[in-house]
C-alpha positions as CSV (number, residue, x, y, z in Angstrom):
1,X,21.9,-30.0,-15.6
2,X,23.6,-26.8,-14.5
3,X,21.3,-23.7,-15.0
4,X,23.6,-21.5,-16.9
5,X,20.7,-18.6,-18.2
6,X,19.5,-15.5,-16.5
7,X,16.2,-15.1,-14.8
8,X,14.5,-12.0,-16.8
9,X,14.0,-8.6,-15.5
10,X,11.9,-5.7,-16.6
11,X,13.4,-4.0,-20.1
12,X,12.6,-0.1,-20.6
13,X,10.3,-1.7,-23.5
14,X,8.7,-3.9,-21.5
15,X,9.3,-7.4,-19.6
16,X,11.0,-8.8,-22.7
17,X,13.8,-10.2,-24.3
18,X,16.8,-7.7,-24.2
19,X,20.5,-7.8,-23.9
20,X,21.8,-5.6,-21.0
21,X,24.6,-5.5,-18.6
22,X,24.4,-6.8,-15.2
23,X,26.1,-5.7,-11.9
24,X,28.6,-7.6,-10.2
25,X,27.5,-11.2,-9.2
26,X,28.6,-13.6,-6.6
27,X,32.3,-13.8,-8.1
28,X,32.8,-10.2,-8.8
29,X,32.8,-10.1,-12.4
30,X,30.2,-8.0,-15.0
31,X,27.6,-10.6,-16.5
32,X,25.8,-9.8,-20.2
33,X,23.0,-12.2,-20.9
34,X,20.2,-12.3,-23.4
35,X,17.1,-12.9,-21.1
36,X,14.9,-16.2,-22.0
37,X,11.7,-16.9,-20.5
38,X,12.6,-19.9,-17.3
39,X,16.0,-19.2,-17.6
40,X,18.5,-17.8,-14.8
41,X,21.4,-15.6,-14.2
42,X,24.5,-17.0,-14.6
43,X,25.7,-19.2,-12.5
44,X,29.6,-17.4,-10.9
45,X,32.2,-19.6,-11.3
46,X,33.1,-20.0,-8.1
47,X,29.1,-22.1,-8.0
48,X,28.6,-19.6,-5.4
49,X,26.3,-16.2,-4.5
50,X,28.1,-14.0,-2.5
51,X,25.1,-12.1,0.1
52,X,25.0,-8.5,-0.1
53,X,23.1,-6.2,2.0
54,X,19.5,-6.4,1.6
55,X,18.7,-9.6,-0.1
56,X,16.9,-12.7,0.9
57,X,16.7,-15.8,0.2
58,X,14.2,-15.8,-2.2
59,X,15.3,-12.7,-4.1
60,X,18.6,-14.8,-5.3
61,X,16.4,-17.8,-5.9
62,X,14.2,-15.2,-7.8
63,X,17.7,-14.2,-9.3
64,X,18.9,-17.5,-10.4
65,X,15.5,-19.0,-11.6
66,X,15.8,-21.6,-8.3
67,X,13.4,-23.0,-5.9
68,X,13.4,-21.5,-2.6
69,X,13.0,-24.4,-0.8
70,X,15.7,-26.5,-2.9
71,X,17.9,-23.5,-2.4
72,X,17.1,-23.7,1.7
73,X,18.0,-27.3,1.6
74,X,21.1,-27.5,0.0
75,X,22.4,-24.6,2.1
76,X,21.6,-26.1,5.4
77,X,18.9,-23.0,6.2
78,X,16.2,-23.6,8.3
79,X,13.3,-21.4,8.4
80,X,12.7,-18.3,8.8
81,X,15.6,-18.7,6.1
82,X,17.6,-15.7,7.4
83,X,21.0,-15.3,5.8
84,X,23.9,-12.1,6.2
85,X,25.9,-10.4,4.1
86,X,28.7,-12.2,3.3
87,X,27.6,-15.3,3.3
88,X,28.1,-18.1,0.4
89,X,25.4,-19.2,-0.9
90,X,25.9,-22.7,-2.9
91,X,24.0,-22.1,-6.4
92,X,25.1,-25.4,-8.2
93,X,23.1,-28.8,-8.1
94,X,20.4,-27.4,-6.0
95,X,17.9,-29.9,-4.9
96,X,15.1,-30.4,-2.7
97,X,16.3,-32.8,0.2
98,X,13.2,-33.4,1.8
99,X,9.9,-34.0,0.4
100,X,8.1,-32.0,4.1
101,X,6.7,-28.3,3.9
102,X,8.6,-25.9,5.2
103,X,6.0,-23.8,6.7
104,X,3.3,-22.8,4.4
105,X,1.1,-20.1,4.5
106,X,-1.5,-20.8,1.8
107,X,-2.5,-23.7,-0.3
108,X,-2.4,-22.9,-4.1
109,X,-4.5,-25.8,-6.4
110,X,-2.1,-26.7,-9.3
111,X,-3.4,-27.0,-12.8
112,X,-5.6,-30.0,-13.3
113,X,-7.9,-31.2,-16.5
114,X,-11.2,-33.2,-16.2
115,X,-10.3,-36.8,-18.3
116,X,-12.7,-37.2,-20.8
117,X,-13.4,-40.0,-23.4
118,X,-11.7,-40.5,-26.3
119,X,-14.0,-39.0,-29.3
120,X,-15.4,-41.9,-31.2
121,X,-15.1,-44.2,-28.6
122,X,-18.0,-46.1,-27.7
123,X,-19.0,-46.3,-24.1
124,X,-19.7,-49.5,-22.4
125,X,-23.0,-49.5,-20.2
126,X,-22.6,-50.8,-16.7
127,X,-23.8,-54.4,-16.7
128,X,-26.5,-55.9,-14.7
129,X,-25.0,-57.9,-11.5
130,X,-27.8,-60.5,-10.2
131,X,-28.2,-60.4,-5.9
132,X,-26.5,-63.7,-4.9
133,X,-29.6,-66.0,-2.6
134,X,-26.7,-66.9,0.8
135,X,-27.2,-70.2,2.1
136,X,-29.6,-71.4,4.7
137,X,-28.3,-71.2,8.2
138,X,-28.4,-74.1,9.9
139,X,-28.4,-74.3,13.8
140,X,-26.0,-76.3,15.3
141,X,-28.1,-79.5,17.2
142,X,-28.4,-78.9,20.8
143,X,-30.8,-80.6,23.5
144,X,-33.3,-78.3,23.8
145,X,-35.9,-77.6,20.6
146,X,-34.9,-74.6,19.1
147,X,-36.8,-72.5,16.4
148,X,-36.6,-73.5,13.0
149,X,-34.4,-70.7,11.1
150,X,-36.5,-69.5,7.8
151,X,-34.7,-70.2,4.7
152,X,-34.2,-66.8,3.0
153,X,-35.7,-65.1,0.0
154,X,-34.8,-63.2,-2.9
155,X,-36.9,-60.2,-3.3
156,X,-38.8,-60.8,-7.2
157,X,-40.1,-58.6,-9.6
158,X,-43.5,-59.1,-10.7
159,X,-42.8,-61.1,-13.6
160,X,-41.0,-63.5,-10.9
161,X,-37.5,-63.4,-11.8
162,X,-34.7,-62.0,-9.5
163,X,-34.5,-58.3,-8.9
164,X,-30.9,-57.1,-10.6
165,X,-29.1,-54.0,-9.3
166,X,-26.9,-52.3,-11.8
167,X,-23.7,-51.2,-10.7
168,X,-22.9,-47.7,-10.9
169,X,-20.1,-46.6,-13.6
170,X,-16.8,-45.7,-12.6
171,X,-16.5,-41.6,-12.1
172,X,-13.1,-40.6,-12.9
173,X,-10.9,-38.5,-11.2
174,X,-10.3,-34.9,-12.9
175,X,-6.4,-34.0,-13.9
176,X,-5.4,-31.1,-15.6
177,X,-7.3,-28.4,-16.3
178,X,-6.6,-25.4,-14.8
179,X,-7.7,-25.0,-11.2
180,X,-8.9,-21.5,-10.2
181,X,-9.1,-21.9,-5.9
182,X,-6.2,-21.3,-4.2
183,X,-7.5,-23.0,-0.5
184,X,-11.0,-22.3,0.0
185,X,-10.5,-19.2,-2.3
186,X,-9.5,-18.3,-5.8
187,X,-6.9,-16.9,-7.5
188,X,-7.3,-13.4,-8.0
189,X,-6.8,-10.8,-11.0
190,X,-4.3,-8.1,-9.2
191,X,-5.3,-5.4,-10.8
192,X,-8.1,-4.0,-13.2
193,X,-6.5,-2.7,-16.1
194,X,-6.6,-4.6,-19.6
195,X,-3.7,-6.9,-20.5
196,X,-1.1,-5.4,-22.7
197,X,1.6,-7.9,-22.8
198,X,1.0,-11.6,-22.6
199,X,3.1,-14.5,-21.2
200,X,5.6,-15.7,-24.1
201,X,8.3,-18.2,-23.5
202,X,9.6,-17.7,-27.4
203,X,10.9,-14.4,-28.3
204,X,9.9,-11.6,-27.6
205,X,10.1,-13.2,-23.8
206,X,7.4,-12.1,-21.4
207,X,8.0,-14.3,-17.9
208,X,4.5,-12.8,-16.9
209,X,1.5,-10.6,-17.9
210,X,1.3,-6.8,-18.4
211,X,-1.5,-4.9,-16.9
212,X,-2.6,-1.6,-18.1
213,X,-3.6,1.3,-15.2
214,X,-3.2,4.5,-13.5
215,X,-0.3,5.5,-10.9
216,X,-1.6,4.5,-7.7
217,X,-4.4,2.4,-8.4
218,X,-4.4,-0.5,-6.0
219,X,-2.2,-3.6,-6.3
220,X,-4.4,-6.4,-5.1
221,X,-2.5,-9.7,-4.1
222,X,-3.9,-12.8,-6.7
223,X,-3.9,-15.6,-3.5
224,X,-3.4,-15.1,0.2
225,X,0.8,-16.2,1.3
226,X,3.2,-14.2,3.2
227,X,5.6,-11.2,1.6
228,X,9.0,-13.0,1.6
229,X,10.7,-9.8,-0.6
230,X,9.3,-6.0,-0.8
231,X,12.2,-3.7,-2.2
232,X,13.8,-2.6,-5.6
233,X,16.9,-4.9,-5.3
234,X,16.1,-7.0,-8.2
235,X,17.0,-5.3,-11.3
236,X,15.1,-4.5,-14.0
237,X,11.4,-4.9,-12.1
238,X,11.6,-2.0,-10.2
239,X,10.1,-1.7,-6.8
240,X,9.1,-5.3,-6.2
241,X,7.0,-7.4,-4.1
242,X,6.7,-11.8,-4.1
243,X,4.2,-13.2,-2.5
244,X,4.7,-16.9,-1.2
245,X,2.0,-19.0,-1.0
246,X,3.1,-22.4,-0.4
247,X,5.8,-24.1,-1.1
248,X,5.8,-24.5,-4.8
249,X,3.7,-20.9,-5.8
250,X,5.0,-17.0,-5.3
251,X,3.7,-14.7,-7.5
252,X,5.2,-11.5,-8.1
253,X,4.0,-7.8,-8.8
254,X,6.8,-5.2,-10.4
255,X,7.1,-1.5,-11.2
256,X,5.2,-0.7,-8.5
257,X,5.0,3.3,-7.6
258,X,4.6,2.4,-3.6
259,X,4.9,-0.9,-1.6
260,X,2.1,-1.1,1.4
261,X,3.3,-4.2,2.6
262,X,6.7,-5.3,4.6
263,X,8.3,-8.4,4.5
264,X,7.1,-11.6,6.5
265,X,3.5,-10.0,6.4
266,X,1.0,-12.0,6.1
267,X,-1.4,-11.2,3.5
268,X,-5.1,-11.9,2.1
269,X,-6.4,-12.6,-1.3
270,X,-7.6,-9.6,-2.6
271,X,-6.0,-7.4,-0.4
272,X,-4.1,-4.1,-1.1
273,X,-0.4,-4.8,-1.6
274,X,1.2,-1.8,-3.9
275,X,0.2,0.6,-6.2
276,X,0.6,0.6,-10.2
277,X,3.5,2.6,-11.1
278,X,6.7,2.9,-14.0
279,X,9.8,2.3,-11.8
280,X,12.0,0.1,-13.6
281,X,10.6,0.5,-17.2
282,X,8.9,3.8,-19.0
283,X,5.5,3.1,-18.9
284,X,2.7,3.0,-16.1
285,X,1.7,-0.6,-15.4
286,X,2.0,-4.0,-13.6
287,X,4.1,-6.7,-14.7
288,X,2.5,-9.8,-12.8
289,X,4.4,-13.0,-12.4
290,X,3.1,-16.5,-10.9
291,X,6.7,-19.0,-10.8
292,X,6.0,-22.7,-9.7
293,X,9.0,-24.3,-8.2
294,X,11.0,-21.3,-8.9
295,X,10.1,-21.6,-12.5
296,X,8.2,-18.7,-14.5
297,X,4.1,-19.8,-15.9
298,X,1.8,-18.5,-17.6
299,X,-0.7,-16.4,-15.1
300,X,-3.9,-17.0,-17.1
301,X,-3.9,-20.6,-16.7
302,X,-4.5,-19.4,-12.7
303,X,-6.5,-16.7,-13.0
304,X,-10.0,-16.6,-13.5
305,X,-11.6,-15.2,-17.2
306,X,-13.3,-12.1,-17.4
């Protein structure tokens, strides 16, 4: 299906639901949208994003609610994805056209949920299984005496019957809940401040989580990747930095007052990547984002409680 909605920016009242013009997009007309949580800019009608100076890859990806990698692939780039101004970028029926990693600089655990049993549902005890006695071997005959071969035993308890060994249950494999480690790590809260907008996918739309704090306190990046956008050409977030960290996860970290980080840096968990500002909205704080396949999630199923 054609994505035909708008990937949400930052609102003066906060990373919500607003209705606000847009500047020119890849077919030179002036879109208005009404911003929905996992949505995406309109698609131009040419099904094409004109490049302008400055953007990569993954901010029109960012901008059109897209994959990065499915965006790559159906344009024929290769990494380290460079593209020029000018160029067309093909923004309809976007797919993934190979199932390799392009190059990834972390892993990320998805969400996954221990299977329990069924409430009310009785549980079957692992059944007995009795040691089978294997036949006698018998030597074939041959012209010199050989030595008889002893028949074998079963080793018996003391009241003389056959020792049984119970078979172990079945452990089952966890699926779903929501995994903290990214790698050998964890997923990391970016800053320390106390949440002041939650993640809402009904209105009032929040793609991500608002985080309370100073100007200037540090910016911490949630899971080690590499910086694949640091600038203030996405509208409405201010000055921005996204994080990849494989190829399904980025996480993203907007209003910033001062980037520390350049593009195609590699960057640790935990480390310093920003510092809490108020450009693109009117109040001091960071508006964190975690997208999966290009798509926006909730960041507390990631992060750890506190």
């Amino acid at each position: 299906m054609l994505i035909a909605m708008t990937l949400a920016g930052c609102s003066s009242s906060g990373f919500v639901s607003v209705e606000e013009k847009f500047g020119r997009n890849g077919s030179g007309s002036t879109v208005s949208r009404t911003e929905q949580a996992g949505s995406s800019d309109p698609v131009p009608s040419s099904g094409y994003h004109r490049v302008e100076k400055g953007e990569t890859l993954y901010g029109i990806a960012w901008q059109y609610g897209l994959d990065p990698m499915a965006l790559a692939d159906s344009n024929g780039i290769r990494s380290p994805f460079t593209i020029f101004p000018g160029q067309q970028i093909a923004i309809r029926n976007v797919r993934r056209k190979s199932s390799g990693s392009s190059g990834n600089s972390s892993q990320v655990a998805t969400p996954s949920q221990s299977s329990k049993p069924a409430s009310g549902t009785p549980v079957k005890k692992s059944e007995p299984v009795v040691v089978a006695v294997p036949p006698p071997v018998v030597a074939p005959p041959v012209t010199a005496p050989i030595a008889k071969v002893p028949t074998p035993t079963v080793p018996s308890s003391e009241s003389g019957k056959p020792v049984v060994t119970p078979v172990p249950a079945p452990v089952s494999k966890p699926s779903g809940t929501p995994a903290k480690a990214p790698g050998a790590g964890q997923w990391n809260w970016p800053a320390s401040g106390k949440i002041v907008a939650k993640f809402s996918s009904a209105e009032p739309v929040n793609k991500g989580i608002d985080i309370a704090g100073k100007a200037g306190d540090p910016i911490a990046a949630a899971a080690s990747g590499t910086v694949v956008y640091a600038g203030q050409g996405l509208r409405g977030y201010g000055n921005l930095v996204i994080v990849k960290h494989d190829d399904v996860y980025l996480s993203a970290y907007a209003h910033a007052q001062k980037i520390l980080v350049k593009e195609n840096q590699s960057i640790k968990a935990g480390q310093s990547i920003a510092e809490i500002g108020s450009t693109g909205t009117d109040s001091v704080k960071l508006h964190f984002e975690i997208r999966k396949n290009g798509k926006p999630v909730d960041p507390l199923y990631f992060l750890p409680k506190r």
